[in-house]
N, CA, C and O of each residue as an XYZ file, in Angstrom:
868
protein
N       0.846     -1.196      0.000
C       0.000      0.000      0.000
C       0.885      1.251      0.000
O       1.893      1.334      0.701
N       0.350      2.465     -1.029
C       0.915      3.293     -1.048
C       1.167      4.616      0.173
O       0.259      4.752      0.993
N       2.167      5.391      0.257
C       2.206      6.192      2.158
C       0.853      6.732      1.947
O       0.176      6.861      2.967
N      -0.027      7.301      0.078
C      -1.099      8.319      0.660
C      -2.211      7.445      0.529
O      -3.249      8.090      0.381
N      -2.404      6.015      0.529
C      -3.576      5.046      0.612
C      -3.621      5.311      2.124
O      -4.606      5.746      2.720
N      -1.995      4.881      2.877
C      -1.902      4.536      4.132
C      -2.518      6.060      4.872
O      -3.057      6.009      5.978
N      -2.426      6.851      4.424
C      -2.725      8.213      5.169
C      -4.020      8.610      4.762
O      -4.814      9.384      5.298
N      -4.086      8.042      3.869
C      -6.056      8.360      3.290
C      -7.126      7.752      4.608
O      -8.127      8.259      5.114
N      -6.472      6.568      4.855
C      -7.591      5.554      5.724
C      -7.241      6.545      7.335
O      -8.081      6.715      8.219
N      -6.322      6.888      7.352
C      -6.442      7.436      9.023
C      -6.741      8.796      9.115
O      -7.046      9.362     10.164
N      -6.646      9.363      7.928
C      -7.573     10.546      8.138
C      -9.081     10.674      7.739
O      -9.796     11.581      8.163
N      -9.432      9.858      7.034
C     -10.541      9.427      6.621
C     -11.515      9.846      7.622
O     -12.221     10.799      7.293
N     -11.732      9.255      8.960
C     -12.453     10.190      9.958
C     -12.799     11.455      9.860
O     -13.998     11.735      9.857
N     -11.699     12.586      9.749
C     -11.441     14.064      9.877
C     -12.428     14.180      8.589
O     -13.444     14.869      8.681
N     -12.113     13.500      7.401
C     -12.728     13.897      6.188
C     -14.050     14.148      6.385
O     -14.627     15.234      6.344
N     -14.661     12.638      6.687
C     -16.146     12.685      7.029
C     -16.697     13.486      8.136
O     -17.881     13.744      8.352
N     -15.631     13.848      8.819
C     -16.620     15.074      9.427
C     -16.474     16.539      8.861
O     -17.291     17.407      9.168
N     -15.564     16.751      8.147
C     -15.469     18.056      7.059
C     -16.983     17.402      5.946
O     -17.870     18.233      5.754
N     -17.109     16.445      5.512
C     -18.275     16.201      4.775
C     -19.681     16.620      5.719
O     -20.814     16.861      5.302
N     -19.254     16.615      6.903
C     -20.960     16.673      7.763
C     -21.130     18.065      7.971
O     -22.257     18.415      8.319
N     -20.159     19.037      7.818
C     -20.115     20.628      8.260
C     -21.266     20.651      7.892
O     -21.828     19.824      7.174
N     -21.816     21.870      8.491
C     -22.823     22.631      7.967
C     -22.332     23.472      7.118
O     -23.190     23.737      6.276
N     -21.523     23.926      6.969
C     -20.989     24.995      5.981
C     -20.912     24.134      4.614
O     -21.353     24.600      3.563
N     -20.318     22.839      4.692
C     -20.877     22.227      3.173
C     -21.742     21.592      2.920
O     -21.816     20.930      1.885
N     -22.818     21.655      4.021
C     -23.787     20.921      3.444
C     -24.924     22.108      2.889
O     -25.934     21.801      2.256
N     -24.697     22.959      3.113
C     -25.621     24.047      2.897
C     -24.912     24.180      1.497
O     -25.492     23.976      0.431
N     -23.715     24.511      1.610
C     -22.547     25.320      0.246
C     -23.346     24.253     -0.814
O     -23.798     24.712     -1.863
N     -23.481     22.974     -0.530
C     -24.102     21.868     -1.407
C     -24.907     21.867     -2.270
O     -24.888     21.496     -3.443
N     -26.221     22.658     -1.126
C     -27.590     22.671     -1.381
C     -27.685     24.341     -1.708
O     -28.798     24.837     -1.532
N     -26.871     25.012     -2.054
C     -26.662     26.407     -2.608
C     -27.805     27.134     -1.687
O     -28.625     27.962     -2.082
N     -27.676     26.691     -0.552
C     -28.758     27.266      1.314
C     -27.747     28.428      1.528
O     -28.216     29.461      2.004
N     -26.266     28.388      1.206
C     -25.520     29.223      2.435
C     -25.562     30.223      2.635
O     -25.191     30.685      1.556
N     -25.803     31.268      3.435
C     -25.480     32.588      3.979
C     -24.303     33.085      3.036
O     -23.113     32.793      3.149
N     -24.965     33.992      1.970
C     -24.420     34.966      1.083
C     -23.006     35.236      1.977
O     -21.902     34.833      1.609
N     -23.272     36.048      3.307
C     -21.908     36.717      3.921
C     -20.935     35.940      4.002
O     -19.779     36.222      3.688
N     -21.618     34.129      4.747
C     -20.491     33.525      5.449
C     -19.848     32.919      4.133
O     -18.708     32.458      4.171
N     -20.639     32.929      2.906
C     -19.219     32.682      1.842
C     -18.651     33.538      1.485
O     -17.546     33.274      1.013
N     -19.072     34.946      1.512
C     -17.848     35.855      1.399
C     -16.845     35.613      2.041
O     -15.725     35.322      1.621
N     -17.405     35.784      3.655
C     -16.044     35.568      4.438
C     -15.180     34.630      3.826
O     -13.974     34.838      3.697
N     -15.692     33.721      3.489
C     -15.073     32.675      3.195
C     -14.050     32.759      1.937
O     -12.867     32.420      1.894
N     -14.624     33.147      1.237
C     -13.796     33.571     -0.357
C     -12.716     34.769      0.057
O     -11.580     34.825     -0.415
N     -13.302     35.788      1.088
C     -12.064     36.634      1.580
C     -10.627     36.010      1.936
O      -9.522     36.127      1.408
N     -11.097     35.304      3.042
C     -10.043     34.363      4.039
C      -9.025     33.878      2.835
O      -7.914     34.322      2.544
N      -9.915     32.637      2.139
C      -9.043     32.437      0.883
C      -8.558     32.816      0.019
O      -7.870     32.058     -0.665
N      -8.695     33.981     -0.269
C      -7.453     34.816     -1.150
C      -6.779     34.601     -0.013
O      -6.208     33.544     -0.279
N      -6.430     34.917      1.174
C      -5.272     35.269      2.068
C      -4.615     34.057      2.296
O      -3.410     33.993      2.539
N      -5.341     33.120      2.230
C      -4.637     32.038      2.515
C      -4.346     31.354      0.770
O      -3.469     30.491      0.777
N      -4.646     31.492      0.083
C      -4.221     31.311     -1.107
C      -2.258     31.433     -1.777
O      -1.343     30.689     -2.130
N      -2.599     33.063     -1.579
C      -1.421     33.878     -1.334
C      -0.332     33.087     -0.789
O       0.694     32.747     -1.378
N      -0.801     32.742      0.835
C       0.372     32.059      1.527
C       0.831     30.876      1.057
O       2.028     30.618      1.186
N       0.087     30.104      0.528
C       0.130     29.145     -0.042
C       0.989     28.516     -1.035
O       1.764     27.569     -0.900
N       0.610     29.467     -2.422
C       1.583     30.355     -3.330
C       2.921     29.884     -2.456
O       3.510     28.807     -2.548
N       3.233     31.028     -1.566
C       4.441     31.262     -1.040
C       4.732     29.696     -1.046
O       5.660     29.246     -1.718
N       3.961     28.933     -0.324
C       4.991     27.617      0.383
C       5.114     26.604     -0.776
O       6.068     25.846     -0.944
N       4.126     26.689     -1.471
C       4.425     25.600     -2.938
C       5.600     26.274     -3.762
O       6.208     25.448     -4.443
N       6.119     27.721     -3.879
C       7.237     28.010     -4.611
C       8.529     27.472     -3.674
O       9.537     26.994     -4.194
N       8.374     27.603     -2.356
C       9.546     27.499     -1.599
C       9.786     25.821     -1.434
O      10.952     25.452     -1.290
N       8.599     24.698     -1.454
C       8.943     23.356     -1.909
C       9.108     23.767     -3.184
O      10.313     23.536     -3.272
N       8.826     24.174     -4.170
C       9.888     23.591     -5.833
C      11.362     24.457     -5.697
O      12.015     24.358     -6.735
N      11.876     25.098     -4.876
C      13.217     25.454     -4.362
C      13.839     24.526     -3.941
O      14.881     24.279     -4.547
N      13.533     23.785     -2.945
C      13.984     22.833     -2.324
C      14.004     21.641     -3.246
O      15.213     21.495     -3.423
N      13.403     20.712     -3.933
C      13.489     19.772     -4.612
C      14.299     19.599     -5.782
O      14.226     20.145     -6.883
N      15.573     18.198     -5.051
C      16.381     18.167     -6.343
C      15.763     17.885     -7.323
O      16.306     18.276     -8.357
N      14.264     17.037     -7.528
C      14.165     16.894     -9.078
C      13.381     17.617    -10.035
O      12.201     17.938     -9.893
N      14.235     17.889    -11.179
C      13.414     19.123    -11.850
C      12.305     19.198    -12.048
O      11.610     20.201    -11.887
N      11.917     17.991    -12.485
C      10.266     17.399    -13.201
C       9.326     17.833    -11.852
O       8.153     18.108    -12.103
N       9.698     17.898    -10.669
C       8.589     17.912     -9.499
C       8.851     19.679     -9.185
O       7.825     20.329     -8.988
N       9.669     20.133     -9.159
C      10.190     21.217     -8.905
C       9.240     22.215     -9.796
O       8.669     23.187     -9.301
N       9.135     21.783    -11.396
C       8.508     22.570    -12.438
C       6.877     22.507    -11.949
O       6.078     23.441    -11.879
N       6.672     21.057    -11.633
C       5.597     20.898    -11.228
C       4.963     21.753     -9.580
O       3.817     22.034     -9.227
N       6.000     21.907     -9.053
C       5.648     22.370     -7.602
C       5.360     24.056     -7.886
O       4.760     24.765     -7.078
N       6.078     24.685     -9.591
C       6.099     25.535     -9.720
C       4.465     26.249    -10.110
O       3.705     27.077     -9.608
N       4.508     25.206    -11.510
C       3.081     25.382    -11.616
C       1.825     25.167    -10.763
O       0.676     25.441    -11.110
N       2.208     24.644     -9.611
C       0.788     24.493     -8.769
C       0.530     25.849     -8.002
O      -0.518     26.449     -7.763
N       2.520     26.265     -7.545
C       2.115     27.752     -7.093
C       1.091     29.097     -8.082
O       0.213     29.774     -7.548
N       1.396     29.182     -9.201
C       0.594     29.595    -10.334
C      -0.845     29.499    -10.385
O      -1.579     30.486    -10.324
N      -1.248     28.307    -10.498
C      -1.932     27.922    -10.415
C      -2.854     28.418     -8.944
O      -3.910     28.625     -9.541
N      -3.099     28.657     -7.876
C      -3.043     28.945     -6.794
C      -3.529     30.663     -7.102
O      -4.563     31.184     -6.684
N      -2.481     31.311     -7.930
C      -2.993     32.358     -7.720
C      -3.809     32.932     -9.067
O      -4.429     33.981     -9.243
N      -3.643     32.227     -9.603
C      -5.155     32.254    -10.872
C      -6.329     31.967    -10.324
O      -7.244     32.760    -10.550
N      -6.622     30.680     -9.405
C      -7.869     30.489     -9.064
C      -8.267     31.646     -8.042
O      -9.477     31.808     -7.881
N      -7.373     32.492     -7.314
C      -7.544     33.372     -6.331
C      -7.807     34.283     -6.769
O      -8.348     35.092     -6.015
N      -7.538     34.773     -8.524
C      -7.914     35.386     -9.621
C      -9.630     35.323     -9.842
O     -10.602     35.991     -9.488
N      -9.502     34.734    -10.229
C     -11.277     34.216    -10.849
C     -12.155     34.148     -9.920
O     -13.284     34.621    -10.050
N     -11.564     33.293     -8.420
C     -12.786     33.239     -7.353
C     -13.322     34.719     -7.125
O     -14.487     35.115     -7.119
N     -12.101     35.443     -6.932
C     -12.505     36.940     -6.492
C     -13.335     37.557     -8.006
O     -14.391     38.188     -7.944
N     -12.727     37.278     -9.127
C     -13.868     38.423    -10.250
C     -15.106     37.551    -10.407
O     -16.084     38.110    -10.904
N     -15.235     36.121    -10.021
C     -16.407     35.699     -9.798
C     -17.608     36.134     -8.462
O     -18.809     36.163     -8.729
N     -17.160     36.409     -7.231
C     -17.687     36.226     -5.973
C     -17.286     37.551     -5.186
O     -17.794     37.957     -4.140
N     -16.154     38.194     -6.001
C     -16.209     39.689     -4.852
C     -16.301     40.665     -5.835
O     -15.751     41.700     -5.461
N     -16.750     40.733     -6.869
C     -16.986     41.853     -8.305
C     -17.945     42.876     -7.498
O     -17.884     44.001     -7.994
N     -18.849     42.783     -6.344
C     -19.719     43.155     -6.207
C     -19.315     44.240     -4.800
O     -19.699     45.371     -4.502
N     -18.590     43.501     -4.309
C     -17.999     43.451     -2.938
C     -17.302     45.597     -2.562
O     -18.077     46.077     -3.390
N     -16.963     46.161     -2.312
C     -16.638     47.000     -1.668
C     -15.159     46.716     -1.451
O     -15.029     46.177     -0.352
N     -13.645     46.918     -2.260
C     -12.309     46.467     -1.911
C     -11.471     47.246     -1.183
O     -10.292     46.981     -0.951
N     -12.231     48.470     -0.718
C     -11.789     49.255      0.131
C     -12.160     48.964      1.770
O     -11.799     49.572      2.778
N     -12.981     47.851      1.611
C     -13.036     47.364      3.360
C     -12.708     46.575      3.859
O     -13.296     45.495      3.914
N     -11.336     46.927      4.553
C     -10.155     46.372      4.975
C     -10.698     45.303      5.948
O     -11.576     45.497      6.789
N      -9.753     43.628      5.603
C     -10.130     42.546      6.449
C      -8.826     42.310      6.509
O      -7.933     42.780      5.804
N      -8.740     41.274      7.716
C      -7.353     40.265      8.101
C      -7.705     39.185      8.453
O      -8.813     38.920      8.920
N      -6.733     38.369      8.260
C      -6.773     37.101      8.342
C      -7.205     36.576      9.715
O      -6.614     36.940     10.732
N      -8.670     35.360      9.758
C      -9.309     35.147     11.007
C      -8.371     34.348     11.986
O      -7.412     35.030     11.624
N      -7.979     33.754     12.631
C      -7.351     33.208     13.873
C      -7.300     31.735     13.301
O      -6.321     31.085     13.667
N      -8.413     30.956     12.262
C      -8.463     30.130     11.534
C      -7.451     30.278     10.603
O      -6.478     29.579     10.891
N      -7.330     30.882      9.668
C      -6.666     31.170      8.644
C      -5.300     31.347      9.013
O      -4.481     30.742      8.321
N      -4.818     32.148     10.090
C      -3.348     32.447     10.821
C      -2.535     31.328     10.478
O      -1.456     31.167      9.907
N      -3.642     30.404     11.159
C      -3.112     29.323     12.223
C      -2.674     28.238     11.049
O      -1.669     27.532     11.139
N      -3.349     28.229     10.233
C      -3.527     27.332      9.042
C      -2.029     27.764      8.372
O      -1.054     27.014      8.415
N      -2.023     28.838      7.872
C      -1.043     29.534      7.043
C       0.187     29.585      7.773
O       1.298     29.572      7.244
N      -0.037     29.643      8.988
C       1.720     29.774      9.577
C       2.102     28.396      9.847
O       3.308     28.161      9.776
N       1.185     27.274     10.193
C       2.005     25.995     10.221
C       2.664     25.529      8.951
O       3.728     24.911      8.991
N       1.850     25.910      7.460
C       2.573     25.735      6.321
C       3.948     26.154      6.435
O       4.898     25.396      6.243
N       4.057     27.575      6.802
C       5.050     28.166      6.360
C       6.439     27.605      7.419
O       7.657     27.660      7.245
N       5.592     27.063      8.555
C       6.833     26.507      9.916
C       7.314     24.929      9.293
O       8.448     24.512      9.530
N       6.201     24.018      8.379
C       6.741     23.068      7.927
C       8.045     23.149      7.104
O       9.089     22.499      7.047
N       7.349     24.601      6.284
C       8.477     24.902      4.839
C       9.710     24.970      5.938
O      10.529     24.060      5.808
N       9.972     25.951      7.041
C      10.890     26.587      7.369
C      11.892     25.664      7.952
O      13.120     25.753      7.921
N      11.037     24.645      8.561
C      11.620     23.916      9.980
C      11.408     21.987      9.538
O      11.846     21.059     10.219
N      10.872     21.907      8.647
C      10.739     20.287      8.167
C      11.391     20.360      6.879
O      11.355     21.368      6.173
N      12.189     18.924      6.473
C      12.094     18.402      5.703
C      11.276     19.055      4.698
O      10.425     19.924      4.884
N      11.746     18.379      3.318
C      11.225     19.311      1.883
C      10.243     18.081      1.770
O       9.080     18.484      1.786
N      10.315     17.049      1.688
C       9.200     15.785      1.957
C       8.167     16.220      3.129
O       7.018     16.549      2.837
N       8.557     16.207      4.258
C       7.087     17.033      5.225
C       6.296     17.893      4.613
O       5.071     17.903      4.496
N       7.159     18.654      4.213
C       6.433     20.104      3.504
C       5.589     20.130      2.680
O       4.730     21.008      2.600
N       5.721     19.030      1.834
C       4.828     18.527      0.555
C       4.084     17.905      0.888
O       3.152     17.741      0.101
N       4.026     17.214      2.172
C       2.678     16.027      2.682
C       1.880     17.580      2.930
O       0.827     17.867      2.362
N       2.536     18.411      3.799
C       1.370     19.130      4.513
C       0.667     20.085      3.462
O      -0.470     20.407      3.806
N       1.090     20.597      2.278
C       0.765     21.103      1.285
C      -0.175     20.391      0.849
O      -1.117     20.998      0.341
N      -0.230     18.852      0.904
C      -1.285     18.353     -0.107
C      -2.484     18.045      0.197
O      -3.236     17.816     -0.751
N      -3.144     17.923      1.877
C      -4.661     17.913      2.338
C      -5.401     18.946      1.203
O      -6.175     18.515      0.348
N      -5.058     20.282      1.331
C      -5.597     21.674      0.527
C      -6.074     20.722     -1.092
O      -7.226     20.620     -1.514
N      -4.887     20.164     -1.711
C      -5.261     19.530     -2.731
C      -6.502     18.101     -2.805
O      -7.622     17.973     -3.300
N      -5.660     17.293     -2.098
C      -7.070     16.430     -2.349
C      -8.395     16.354     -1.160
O      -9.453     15.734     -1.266
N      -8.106     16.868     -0.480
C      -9.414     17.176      0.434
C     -10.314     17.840     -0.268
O     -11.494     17.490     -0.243
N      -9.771     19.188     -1.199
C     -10.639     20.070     -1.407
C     -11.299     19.332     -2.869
O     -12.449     19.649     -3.173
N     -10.464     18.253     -3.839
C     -10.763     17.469     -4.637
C     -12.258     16.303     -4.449
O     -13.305     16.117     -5.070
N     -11.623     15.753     -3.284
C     -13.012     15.088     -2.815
C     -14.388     15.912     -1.893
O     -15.504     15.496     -1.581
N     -14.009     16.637     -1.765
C     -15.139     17.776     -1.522
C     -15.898     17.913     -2.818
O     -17.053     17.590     -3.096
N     -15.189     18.334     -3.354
C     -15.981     18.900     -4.906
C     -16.621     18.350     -5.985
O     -17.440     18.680     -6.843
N     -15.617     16.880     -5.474
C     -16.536     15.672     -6.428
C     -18.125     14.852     -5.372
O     -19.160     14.243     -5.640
N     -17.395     15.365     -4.126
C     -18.966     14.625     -3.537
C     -20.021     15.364     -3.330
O     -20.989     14.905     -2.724
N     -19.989     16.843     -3.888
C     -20.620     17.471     -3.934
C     -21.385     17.786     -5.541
O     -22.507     18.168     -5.875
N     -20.575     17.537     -6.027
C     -20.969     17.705     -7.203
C     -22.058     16.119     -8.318
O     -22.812     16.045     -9.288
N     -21.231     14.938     -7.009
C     -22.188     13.635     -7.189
C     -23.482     13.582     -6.120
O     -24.122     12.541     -5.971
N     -23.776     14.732     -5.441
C     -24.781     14.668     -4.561
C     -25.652     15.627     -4.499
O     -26.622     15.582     -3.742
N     -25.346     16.813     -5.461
C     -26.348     17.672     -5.715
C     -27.646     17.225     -6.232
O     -27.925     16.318     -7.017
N     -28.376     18.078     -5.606
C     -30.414     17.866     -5.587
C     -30.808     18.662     -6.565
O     -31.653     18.467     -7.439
N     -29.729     20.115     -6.224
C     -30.747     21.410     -7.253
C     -29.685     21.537     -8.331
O     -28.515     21.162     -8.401
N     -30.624     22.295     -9.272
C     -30.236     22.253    -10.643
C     -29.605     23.743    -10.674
O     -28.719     23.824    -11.525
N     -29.844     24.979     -9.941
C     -29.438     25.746     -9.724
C     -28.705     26.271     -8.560
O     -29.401     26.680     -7.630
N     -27.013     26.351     -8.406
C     -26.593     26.677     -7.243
C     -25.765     28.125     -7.360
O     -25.150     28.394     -8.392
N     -25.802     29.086     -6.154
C     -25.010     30.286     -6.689
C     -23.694     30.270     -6.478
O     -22.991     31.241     -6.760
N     -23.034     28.720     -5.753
C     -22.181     29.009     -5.465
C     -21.315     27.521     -6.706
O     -20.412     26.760     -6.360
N     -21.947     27.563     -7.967
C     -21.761     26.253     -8.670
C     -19.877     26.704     -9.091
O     -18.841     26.055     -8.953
N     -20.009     27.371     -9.349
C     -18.610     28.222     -9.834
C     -17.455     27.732     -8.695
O     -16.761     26.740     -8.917
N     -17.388     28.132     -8.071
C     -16.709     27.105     -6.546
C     -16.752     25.975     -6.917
O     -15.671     25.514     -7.282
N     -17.700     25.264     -6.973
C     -18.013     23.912     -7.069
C     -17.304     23.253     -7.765
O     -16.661     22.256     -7.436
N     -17.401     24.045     -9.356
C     -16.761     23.585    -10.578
C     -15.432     23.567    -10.567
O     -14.770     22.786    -11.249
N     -14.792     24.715     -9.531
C     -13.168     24.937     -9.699
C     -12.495     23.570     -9.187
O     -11.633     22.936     -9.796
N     -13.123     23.214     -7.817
C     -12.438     22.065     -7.409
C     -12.936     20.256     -7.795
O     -12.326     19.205     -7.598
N     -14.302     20.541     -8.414
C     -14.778     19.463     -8.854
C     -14.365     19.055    -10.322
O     -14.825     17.970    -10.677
N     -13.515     19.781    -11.321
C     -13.300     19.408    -12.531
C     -12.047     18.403    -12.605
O     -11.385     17.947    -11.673
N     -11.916     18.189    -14.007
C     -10.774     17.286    -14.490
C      -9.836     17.731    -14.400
O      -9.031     16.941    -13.908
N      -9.123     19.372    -14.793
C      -8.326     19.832    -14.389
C      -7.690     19.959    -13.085
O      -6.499     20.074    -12.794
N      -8.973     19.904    -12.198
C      -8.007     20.251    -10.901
C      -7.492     18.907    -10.734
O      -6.310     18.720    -10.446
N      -8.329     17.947    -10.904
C      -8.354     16.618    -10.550
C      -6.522     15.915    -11.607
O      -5.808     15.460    -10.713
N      -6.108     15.829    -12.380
C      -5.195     16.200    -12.507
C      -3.729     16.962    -12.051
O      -2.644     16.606    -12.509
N      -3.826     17.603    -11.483
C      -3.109     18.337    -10.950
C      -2.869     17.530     -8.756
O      -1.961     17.422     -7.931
N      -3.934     17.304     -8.829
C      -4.204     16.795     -7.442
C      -3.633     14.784     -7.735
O      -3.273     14.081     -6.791
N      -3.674     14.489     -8.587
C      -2.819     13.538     -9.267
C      -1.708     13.156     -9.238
O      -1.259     12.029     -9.028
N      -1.004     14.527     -9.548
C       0.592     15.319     -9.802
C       0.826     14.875     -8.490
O       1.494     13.895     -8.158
N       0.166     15.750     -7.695
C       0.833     16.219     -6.075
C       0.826     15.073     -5.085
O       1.782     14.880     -4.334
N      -0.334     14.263     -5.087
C      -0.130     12.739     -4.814
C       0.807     11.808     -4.931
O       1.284     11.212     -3.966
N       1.178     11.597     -6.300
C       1.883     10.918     -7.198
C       3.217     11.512     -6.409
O       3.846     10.826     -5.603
N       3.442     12.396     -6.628
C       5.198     13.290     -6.293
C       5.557     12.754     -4.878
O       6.681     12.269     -4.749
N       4.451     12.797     -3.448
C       4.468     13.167     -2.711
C       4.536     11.135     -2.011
O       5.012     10.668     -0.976
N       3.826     10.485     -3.176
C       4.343      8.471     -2.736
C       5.643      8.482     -3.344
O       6.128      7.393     -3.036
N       6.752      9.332     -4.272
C       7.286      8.935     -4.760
C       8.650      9.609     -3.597
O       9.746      9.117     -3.865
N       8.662     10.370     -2.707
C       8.921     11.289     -1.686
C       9.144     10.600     -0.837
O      10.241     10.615     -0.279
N       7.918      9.583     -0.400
C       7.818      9.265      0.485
C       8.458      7.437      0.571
O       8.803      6.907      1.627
N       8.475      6.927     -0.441
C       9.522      5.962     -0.825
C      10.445      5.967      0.020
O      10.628      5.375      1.084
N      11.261      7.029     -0.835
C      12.726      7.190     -0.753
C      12.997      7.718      0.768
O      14.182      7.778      1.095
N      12.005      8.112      1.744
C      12.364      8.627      2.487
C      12.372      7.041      3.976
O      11.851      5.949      3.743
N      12.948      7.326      5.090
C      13.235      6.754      6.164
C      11.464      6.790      6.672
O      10.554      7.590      6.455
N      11.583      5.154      7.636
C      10.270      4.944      8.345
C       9.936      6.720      9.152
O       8.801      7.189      9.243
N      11.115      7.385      9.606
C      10.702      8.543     10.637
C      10.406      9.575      9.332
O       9.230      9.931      9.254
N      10.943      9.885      8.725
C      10.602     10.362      7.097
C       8.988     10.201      7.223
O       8.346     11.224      7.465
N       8.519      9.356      7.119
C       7.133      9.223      6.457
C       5.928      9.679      7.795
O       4.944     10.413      7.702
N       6.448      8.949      8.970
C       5.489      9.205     10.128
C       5.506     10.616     10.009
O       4.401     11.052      9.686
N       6.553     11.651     10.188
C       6.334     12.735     10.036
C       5.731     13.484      8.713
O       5.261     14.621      8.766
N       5.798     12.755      7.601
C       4.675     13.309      6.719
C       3.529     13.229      6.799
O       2.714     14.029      6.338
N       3.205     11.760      7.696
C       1.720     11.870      7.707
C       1.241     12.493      8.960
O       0.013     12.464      9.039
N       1.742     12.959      9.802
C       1.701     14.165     10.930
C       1.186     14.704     10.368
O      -0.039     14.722     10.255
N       2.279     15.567      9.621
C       1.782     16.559      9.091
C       0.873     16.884      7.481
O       0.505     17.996      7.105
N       0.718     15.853      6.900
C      -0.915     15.770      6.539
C      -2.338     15.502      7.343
O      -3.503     15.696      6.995
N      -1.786     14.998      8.514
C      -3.246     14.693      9.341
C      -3.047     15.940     10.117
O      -4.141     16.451      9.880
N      -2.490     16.725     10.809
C      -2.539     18.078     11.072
C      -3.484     19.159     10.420
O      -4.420     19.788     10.913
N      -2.844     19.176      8.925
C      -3.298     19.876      7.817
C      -4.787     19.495      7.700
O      -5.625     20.391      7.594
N      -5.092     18.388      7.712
C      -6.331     17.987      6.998
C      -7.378     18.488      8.098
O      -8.457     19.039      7.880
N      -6.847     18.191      9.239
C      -7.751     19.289     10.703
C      -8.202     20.474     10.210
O      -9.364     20.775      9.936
N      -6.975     21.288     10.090
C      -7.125     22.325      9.239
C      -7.997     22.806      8.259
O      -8.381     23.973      8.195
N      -8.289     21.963      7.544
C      -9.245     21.944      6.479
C     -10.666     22.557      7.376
O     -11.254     23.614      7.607
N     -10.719     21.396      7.617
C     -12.069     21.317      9.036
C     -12.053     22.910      9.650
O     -12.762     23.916      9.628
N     -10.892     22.494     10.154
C     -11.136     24.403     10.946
C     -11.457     25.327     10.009
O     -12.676     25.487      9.951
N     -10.874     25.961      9.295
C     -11.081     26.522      7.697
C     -12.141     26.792      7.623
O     -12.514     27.959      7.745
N     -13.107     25.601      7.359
C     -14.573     26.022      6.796
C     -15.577     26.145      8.242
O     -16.690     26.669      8.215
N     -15.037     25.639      9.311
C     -15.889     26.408     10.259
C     -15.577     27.453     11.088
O     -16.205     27.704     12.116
N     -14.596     28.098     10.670
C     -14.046     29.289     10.819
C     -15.419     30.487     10.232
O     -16.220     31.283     10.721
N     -14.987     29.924      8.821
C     -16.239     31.139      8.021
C     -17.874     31.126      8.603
O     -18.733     32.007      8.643
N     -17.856     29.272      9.152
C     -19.360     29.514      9.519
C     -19.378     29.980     10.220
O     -20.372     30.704     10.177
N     -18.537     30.197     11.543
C     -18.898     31.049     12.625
C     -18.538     32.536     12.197
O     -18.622     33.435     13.033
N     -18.203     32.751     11.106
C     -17.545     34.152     11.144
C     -16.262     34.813     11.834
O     -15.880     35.973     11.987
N     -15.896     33.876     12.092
C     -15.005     33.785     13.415
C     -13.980     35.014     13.050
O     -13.336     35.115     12.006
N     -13.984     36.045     14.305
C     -13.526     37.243     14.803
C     -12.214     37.033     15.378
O     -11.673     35.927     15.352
N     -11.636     38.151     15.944
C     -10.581     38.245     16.760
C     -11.224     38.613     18.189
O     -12.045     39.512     18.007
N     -11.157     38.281     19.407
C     -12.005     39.079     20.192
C     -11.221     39.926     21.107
O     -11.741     40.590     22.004
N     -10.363     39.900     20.939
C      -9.146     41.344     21.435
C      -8.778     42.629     20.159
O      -8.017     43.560     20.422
């Protein structure tokens, strides 16, 4: 069995309860509170951004070119969709009213950047990749479980539910068993740390936006 079969089944839990949110089961049934997906689309540009950052700083680190080019284009990639979500979902929006990143989002974005800084270039890439296929199987079980024929938030839907992304989430898989090979038994436990960390994350993430979640100092 491959390290991300082996890490699929033990996070698998975390997943299914990111599947039970209320925030996607509504996002599903195109129910959700207009604001709390703003918030939500806000947060993610910011955490997008950071993101960016840590997928360029793994294709720095990686001796091999082929994954490196690839680690390049996912950073790219990253900030195109942060492109479109916003002229799709904040065209409307007011860009002069200044937000920061929720206590969710911080928290999310600075462990990336402490993996990049302080782990292994193999850690770094496990914890990079929940964002990818979490948000992959989100989009496909949403998109195999839709009721209505009209959703406002289908555009979302479509970004992470298509062939393209699905592809790309392929790539990062693929790179990340081939990583994890070569690496030592303590090598791998610590990748899947820190994908089952990350994949929490996820979880926090989207109930971050449902609560709206503030700073309260």
């Amino acid at each position: 069995m491959k390290w991300s079969e082996r890490t699929w089944v033990q996070i698998q839990p975390i997943y299914n309860n990111i599947l039970k949110h209320p925030f996607i089961k509504e996002l599903m049934g195109g129910t959700l509170d207009k604001e709390k997906f703003i918030f939500y689309i806000r947060q993610d540009a910011i955490y997008l951004s950071e993101y960016g950052k840590v997928l360029a700083g793994i294709a720095s680190k990686l001796s091999n070119t082929e994954y490196t080019n690839e680690f390049l284009h996912f950073a790219s990639d990253s900030v195109a969709v942060e492109k479109a979500l916003h002229e799709s979902f904040l065209k409307d929006i007011d860009k002069n009213i200044p937000f920061e990143a929720s206590p969710g989002c911080l928290f999310y974005t600075s462990y990336l950047h402490s993996q990049l800084g302080n782990a292994s270039v193999e850690v770094a890439a496990a914890a990079v990749l929940p964002c990818f296929w979490i948000y992959k199987e989100v989009g496909d079980y949403i998109l195999a479980n839709q009721t209505k024929s009209e959703n406002p938030y289908q555009d979302w839907i479509n970004t992470y539910g298509g062939d393209e992304f699905a592809e790309s989430v392929r790539k990062a898989i693929a790179i990340c068993d081939d990583l994890a090979e070569k690496s030592t038994l303590q090598q791998q436990e610590a990748m899947t740390k820190a994908f089952a960390v990350c994949s929490k994350m996820e979880w926090i993430f989207w109930d971050s936006a449902w609560r709206l979640e503030q700073w309260d100092i």
